[in-house]
Legacy VTK file of the C-alpha trace (Angstrom):
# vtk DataFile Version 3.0
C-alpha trace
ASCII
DATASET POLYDATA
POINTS 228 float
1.333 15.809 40.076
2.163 12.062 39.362
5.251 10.444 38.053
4.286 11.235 34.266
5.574 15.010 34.817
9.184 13.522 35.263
10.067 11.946 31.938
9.968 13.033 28.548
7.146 13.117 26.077
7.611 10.723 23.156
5.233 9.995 19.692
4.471 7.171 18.078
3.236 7.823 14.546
1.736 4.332 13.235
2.451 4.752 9.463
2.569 1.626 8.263
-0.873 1.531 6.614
-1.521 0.903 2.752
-2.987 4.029 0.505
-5.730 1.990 -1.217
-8.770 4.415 -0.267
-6.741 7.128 -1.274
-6.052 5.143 -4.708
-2.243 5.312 -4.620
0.548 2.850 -4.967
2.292 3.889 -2.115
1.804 3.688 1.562
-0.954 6.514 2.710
1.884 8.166 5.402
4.064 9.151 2.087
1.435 10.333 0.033
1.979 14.438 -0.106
-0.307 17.251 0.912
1.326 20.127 -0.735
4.309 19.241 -1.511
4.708 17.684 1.566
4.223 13.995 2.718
1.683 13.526 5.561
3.919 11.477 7.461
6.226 14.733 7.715
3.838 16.978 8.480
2.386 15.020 11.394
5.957 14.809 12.665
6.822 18.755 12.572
3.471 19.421 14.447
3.878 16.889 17.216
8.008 18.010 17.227
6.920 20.788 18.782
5.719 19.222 21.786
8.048 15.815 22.148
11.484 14.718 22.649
11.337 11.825 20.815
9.268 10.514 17.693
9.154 6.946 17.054
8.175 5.919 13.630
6.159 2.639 12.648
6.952 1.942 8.708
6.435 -0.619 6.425
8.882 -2.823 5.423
11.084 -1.714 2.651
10.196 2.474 3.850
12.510 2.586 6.851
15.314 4.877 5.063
12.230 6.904 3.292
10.636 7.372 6.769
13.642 8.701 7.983
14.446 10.905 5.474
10.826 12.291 5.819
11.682 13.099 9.151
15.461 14.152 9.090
14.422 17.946 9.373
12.516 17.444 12.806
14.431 18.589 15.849
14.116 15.752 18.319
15.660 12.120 18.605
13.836 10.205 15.898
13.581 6.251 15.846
12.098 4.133 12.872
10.717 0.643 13.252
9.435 -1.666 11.080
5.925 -1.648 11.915
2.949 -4.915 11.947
-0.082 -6.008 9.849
-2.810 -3.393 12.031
-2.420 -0.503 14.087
-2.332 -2.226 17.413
0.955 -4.504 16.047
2.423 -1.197 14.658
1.910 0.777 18.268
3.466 -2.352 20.209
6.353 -2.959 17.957
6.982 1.133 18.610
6.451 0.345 22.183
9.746 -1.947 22.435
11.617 1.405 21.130
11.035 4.100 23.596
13.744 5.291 25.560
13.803 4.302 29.116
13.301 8.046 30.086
10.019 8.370 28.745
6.770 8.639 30.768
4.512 10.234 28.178
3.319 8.626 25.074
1.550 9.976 22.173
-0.188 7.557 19.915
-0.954 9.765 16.846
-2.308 8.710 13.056
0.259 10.422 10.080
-3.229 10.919 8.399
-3.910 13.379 10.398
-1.188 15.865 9.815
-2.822 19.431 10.294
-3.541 18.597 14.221
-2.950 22.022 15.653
-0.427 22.779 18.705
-3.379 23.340 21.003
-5.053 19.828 20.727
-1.491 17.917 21.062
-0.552 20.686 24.439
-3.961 20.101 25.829
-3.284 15.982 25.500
-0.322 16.546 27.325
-1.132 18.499 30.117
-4.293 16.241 30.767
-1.345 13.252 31.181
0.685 15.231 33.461
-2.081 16.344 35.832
-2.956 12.698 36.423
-4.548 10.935 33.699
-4.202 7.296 32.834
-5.486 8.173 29.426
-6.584 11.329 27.001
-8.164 11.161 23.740
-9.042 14.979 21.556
-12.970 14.711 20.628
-15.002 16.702 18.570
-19.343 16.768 19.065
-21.635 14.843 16.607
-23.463 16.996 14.385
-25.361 14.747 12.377
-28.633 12.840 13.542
-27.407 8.774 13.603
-29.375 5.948 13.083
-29.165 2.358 14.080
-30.264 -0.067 11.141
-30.448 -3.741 10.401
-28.872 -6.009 8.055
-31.295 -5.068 5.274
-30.691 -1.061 5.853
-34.133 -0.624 7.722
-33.898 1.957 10.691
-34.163 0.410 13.913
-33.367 4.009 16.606
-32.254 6.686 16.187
-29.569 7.494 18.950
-28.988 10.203 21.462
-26.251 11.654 19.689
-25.488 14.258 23.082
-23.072 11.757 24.270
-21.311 10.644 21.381
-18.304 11.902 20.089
-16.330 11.678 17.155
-12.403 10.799 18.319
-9.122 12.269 16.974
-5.568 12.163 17.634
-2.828 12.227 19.335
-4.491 10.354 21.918
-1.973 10.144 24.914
-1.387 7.912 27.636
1.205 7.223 30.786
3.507 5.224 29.410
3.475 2.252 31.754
-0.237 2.239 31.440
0.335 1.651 27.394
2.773 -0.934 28.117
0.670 -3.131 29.945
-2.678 -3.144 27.831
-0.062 -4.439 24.784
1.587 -6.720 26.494
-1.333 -9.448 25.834
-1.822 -9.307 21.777
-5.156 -11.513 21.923
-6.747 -8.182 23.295
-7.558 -6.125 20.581
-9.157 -2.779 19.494
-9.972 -0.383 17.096
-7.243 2.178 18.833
-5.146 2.256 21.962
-7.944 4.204 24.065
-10.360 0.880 23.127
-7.152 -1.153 24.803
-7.118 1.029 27.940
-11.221 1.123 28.535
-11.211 -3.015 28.099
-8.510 -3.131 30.705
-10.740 -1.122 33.335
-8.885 2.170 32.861
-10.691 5.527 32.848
-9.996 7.870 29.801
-10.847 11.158 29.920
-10.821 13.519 27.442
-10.165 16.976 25.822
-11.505 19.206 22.774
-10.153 18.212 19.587
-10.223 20.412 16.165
-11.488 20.157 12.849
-8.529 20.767 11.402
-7.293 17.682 12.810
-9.267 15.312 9.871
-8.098 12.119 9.097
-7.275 12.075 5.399
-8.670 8.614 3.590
-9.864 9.630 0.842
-9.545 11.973 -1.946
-11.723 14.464 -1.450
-10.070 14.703 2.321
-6.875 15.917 0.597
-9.085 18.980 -0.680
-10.227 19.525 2.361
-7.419 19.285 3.761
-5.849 21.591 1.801
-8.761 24.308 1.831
-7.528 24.635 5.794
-3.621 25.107 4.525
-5.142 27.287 1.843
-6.942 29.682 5.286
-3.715 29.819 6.975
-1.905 31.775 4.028
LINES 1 229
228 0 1 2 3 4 5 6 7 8 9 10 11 12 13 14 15 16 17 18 19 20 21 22 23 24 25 26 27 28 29 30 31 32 33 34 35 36 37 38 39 40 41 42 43 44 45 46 47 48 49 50 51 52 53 54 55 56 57 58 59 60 61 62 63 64 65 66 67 68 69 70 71 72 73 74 75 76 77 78 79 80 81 82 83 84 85 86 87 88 89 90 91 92 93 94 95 96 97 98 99 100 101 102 103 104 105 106 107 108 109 110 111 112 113 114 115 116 117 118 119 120 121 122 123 124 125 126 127 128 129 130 131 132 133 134 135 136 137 138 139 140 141 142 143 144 145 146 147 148 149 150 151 152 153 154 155 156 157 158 159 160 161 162 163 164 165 166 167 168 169 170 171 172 173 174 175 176 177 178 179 180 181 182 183 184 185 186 187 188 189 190 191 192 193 194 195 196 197 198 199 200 201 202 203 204 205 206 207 208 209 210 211 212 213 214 215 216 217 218 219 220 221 222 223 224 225 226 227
């Protein structure tokens, strides 16, 4: 065991992104999926797991973020969150309670991630790992191509995989790769891998799709629609 399995578990849900894939004039994390706003559902299924759920919003959503969240038993903070991801996680960062060794980094666009994928991402943390991220296989064959579309290889895809969230890390681990903003990545596991760290990871789910577009919400909802 390490020092992780001491403190509490905490989630930061970056929601401060814009809905215009999904074609809506609000921010994607308020946007509903049966009746219900992703950014909600995303917090009940990681309040299962955490003690505290830290909330990155736009400016001008703090009071609708929290409302969204009012119902979820654990402490609940809302920031104001950045420009990008990265600036969103960070200005979370600065939140977290003192107490906390365990941090979940997990997109609100991904609100159907089942119990199993977020318990899996936290046992991996307490039995020693720097870093965890859920993955899923490649089906699809994937091609490299130019500029002009031709096909230059065709990759091995037997060692690629397609990542999901919550990806989870110990939290003084997460603290250090953002404390230097010039470094930047596509998520926080990108931070910890530039930094030297190893990140390991664990099976994710389909269920646990990342809803950008339209035609994501039905599919989304034709897994809601299974569970009845």
């Amino acid at each position: 065991m390490t020092n992780a399995a001491a403190g509490r578990v905490a989630a930061i849900i970056p929601a401060a992104g814009s809905g215009v894939r999904l074609g809506t004039q609000i921010p994607k994390a308020f946007v509903e999926l049966a009746n219900m706003s992703l950014l909600k559902r995303s917090a009940i299924a990681l309040g299962q797991l955490v003690d505290v759920i830290i909330v990155a919003a736009p400016e001008g959503y703090l009071e609708d973020a929290a409302d969204e969240i009012v119902t979820v038993e654990v402490e609940k903070i809302v920031v104001v969150g950045g420009d990008d991801r990265q600036s969103s996680v960070a200005a979370a960062l600065q939140a977290i309670p003192s107490d906390v060794d365990i941090v979940l980094v997990h997109d609100a666009a991904r609100p159907l991630v089942p119990y199993r994928v977020i318990e899996d991402v936290v046992l991996a943390i307490r039995a020693g790992a720097k870093g965890v991220v859920p993955v899923l296989p490649i089906a699809d064959t994937i091609k490299r191509v130019d500029s002009a579309g031709r096909i230059i290889e065709t990759i091995d895809r037997d060692s690629l995989r397609r990542v999901q969230t919550p990806q989870g890390f110990q939290r003084q681990v997460l603290d250090q790769v953002h404390s230097d903003p010039t470094h930047s990545a596509t998520d926080d596991a990108g931070l910890l891998e530039a930094a030297g760290f190893v990140v390991t990871t664990v099976a994710g789910d389909e269920r646990a799709l990342k809803i950008t577009t339209m035609d994501d919400i039905q599919h989304a909802l034709s897994f809601l629609e299974e569970t009845l």
